[in-house]
N, C-alpha and C positions, 0 to 999 in steps of 0.2 A: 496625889491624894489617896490612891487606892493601898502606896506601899503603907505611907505612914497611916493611915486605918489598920492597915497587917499589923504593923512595928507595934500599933495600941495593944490588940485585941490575941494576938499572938504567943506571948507569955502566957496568957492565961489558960492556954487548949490542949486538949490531951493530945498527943497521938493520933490518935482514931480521930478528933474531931479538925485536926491539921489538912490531914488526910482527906475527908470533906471536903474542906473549904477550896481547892483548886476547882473540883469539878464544880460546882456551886456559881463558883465567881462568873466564869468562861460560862458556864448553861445561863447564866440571869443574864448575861450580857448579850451572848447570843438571842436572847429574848426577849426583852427588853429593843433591841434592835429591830427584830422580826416584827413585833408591834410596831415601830416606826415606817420600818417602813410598808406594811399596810395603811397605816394611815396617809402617807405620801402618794402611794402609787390606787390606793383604790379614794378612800373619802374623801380628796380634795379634788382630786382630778372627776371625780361625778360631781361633789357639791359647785364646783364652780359653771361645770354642763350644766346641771341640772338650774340652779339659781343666776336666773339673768338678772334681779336685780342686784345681787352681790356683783356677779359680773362688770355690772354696768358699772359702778361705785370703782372698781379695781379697772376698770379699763379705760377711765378716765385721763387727758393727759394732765400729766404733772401733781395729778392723787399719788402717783409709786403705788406701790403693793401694800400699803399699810396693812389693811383690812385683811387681807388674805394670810400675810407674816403672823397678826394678832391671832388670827384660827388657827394655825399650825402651832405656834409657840402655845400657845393654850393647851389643845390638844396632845401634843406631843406626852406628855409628864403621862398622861389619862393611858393612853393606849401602851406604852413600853410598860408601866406596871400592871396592868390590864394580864399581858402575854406574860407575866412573871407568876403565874396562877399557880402552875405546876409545881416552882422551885417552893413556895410556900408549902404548899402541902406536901412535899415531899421531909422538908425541914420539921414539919408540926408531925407527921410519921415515924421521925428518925429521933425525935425527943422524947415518941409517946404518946406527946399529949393527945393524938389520933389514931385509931386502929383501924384499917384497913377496913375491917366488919362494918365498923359508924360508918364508914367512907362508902362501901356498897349500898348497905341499909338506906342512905342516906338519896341514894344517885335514883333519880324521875324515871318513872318507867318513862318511853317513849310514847307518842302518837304513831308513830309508823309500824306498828307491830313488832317491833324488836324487844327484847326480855332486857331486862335492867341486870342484869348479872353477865360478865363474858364468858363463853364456852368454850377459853384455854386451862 
């Protein structure tokens, strides 16, 4: 599916914007992944410790894992675009439509005493 998306959207890219799209693809996916699997290895594995009566419902014999599959498949979509934050604004940067300036302007001082601006 991902070639013939290229095969579509391909024809119509500069150069420069060809050029883009590998690292693009490979970083969202590698993140996109990263999100998964934090939700795997941290939110289920506490929600099911922590909630006994979820628990109970999934530990039942002959329930299967419905309820716990439903949370994951659920989830899953939420948290790989979640960890895709970056590749967006990098994209809305490299088009313009964002400048770096809004982007600082923009970013919470902290609570912890640290300056909202980086000292590189």
């Amino acid at each position: 599916m991902l070639y013939q998306a290229w095969a579509f959207v391909a024809p119509g890219l500069y150069e420069h914007e060809k050029k883009l799209a590998l690292p693009l693809v490979i970083g969202s996916t590698v993140l996109f992944l990263t999100g998964v699997a934090v939700l795997l290895l941290l939110r289920l594995r506490q929600g099911v410790q922590l909630h006994p009566q979820f628990r109970a419902q999934v530990d039942q014999p002959g329930a299967g894992h419905r309820g716990l599959f439903q949370l994951r498949d659920h989830d899953v979509p939420r948290f790989g675009v979640t960890f895709e934050i970056p590749i967006v604004v990098i994209v809305l940067v490299r088009m313009g439509l964002v400048s770096l300036e809004k982007l600082r302007d923009a970013r919470p001082t902290s609570s912890w005493g640290l300056s909202s601006s980086p000292r590189w």
